[in-house]
C-alpha positions in Angstrom: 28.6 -80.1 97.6 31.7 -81.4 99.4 31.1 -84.9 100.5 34.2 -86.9 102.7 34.7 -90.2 104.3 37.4 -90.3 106.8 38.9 -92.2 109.4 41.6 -90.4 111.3 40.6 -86.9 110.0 42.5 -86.0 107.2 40.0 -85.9 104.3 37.8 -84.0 106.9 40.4 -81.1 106.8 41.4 -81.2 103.1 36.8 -80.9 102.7 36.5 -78.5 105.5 39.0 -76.1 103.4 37.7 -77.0 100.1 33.7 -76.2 101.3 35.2 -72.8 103.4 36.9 -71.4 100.2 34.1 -72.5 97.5 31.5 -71.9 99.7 29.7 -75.8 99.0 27.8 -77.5 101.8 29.5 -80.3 103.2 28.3 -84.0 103.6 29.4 -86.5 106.2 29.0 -90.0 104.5 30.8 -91.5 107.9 27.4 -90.8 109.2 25.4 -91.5 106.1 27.1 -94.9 105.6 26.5 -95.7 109.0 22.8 -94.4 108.9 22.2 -96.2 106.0 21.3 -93.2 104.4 21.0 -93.2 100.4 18.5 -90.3 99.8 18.8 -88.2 97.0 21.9 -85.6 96.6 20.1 -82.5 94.2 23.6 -80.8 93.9 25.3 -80.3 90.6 28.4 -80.5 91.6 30.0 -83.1 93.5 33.6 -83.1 95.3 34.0 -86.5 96.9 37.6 -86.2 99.3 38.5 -89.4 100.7 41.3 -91.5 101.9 43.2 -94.1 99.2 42.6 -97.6 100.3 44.8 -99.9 98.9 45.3 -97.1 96.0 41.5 -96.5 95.0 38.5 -94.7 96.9 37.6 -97.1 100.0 34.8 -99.8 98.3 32.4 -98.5 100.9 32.4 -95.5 99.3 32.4 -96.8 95.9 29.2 -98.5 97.5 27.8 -96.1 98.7 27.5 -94.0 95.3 26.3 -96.6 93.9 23.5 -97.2 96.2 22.9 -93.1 95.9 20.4 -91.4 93.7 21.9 -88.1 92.3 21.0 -84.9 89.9 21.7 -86.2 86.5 24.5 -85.3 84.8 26.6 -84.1 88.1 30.3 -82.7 87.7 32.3 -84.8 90.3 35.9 -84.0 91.3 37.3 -86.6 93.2 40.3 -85.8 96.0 42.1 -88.7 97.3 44.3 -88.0 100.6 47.5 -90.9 100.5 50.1 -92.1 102.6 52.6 -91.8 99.2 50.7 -92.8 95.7 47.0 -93.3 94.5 48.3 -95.4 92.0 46.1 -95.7 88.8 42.4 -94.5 90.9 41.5 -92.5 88.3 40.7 -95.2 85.7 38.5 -96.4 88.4 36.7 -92.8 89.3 36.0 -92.7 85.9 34.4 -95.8 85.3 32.0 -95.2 88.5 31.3 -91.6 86.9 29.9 -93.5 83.7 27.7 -95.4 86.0 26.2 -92.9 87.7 26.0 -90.2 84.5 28.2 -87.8 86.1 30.7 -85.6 84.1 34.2 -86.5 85.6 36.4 -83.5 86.5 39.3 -85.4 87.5 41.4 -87.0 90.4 44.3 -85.6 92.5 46.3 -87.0 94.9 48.0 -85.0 98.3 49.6 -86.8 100.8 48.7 -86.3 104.4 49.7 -88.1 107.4 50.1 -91.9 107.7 46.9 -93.2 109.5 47.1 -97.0 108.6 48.9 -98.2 111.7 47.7 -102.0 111.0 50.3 -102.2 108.6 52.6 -99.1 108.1 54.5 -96.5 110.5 52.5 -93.3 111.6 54.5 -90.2 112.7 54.7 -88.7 115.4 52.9 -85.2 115.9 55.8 -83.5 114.4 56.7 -84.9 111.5 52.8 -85.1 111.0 52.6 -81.1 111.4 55.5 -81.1 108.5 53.7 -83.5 105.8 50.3 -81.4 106.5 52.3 -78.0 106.4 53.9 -79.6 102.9 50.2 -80.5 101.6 48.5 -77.2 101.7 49.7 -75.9 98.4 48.2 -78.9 97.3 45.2 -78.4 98.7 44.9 -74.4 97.5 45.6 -75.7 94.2 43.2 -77.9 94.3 40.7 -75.5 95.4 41.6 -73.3 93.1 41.2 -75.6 90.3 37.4 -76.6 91.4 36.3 -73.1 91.8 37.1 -72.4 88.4 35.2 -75.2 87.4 38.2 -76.7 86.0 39.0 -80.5 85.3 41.8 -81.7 88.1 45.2 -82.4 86.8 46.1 -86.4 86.5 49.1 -87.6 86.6 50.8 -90.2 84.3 50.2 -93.8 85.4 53.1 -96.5 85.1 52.9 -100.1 85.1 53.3 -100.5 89.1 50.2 -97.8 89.8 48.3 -100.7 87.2 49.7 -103.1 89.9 48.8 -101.4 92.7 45.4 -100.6 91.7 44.4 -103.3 89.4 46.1 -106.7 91.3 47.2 -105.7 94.9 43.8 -103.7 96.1 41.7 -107.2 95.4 44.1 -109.2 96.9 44.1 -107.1 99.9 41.2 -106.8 100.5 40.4 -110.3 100.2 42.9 -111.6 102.4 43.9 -108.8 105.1 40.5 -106.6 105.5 39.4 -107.9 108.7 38.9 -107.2 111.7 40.2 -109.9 113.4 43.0 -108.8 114.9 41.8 -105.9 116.9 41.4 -106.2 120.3 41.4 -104.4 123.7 44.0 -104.5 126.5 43.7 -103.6 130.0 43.9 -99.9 129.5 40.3 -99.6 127.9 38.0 -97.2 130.0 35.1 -98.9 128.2 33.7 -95.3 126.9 32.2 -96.8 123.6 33.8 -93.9 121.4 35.2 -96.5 119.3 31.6 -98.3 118.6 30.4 -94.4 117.9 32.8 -94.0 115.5 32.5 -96.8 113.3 31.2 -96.2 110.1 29.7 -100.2 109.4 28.7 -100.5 112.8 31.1 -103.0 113.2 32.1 -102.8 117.1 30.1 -103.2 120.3 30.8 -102.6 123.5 30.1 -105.9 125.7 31.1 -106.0 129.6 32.6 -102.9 129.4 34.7 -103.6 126.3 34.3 -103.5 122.6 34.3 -106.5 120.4 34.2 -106.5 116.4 32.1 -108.1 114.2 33.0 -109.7 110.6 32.5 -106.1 109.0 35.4 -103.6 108.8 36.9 -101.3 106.1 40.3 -101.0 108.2 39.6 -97.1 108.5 41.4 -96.9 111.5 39.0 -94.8 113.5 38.6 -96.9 116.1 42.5 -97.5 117.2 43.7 -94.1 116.1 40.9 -92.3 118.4 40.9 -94.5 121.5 41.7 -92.2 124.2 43.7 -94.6 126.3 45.5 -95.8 123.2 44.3 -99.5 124.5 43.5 -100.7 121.1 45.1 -103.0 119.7 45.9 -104.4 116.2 47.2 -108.3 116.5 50.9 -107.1 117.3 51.8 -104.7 114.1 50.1 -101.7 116.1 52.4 -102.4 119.5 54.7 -99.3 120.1 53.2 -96.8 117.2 52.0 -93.4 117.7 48.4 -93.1 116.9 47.3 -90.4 114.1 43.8 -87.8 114.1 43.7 -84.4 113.2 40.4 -82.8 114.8 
């Protein structure tokens, strides 16, 4: 079974290639996060792709297989899309594997498109076209790796993936996931598509426009998707080109 979590798209497409070749099921946990759905996963394999936050798996999905009852003793590959480094994940992917009794197979990293326009650049549709076109040997390796029932080749962490992972990711999310600073301008057409989207049901739409509540995860769905391009991030999403791959 293939499960994702995504925001702009891009661990959609690296599980959507991974299920088509292996032939696994796929899982939307977008929608089972936001469903609150925690029921039972009878699969004995597991590949979990999803986006690097803050360089280890989003903490909602962390969460969310927690909260998750699963078939003892599960293989579970883990496949983390990134803007440029995972940093030391894997020492995390294994400790949630001993939780939950699973037999870890590993954790690979491929870069895809910048999505996290809060804080970073995000290209335009060109060089995005280039960095996916670079990450599909990546992806076939991947998928041939899993098929053979293979473990996932790690690489070696330094001291600054430690940093990343171990120092930086609580500090960031303790002091800059929120979400605050989003906000609509003028341009919104008040379609709600950013509300549908959320994964913590963290935006409604109020007179015609959205407002956020005090839960966010900083995927990026809702500014990256908005039609109009009317939303928003404080002033460090003004001018960017917004990022989703359908």
């Amino acid at each position: 079974m293939v499960l994702y979590f995504t925001g702009t798209g891009n661990s959609r497409y690296i599980a959507r290639k991974i299920a088509k070749a292996t032939g696994d099921g796929l899982i939307d946990l977008n929608e089972r996060i936001k469903n609150g759905d925690t029921g039972f996963i009878d699969n004995q394999r597991l590949i979990f792709v999803v986006p690097t936050y803050a360089w280890r798996i989003p903490r909602i999905v962390d969460r969310w297989i927690r909260d998750t009852a699963f078939k003892a003793s599960a293989k579970a590959w883990f496949i983390m899309d990134c803007g440029g480094s995972i940093g030391s994940a894997a020492k995390y992917n294994k400790r949630l594997c001993r939780r939950k009794g699973f037999v870890y197979m590993g954790t690979y990293g491929i870069t895809m498109p910048e999505n996290y326009v809060a804080m970073f650049s995000v290209p335009d549709d060109a060089e995005a076209k280039a960095i996916i076109a670079a990450a599909e040997p990546h992806i076939s390796s991947a998928i041939d790796t899993i098929a053979s029932d293979q473990m996932l080749p790690e690489k070696r962490n330094t001291l600054n993936d430690a940093i990343e992972s171990d120092i930086v990711n609580p500090i960031f999310y303790a002091f800059y996931v929120k979400a605050d600073d989003f906000y609509a301008n003028e341009g919104c057409i008040g379609c709600g598509l950013c509300a549908r989207l959320c994964p913590l049901n963290n935006i409604a739409v109020k007179d015609g426009k959205p407002t956020w509540g005090r839960e966010c995860t900083h995927c990026m769905a809702c500014i990256c998707h908005c039609p109009t391009e009317a939303i928003e991030y404080g002033t460090n999403s003004q001018g960017k080109p917004r990022y989703h791959i359908d």
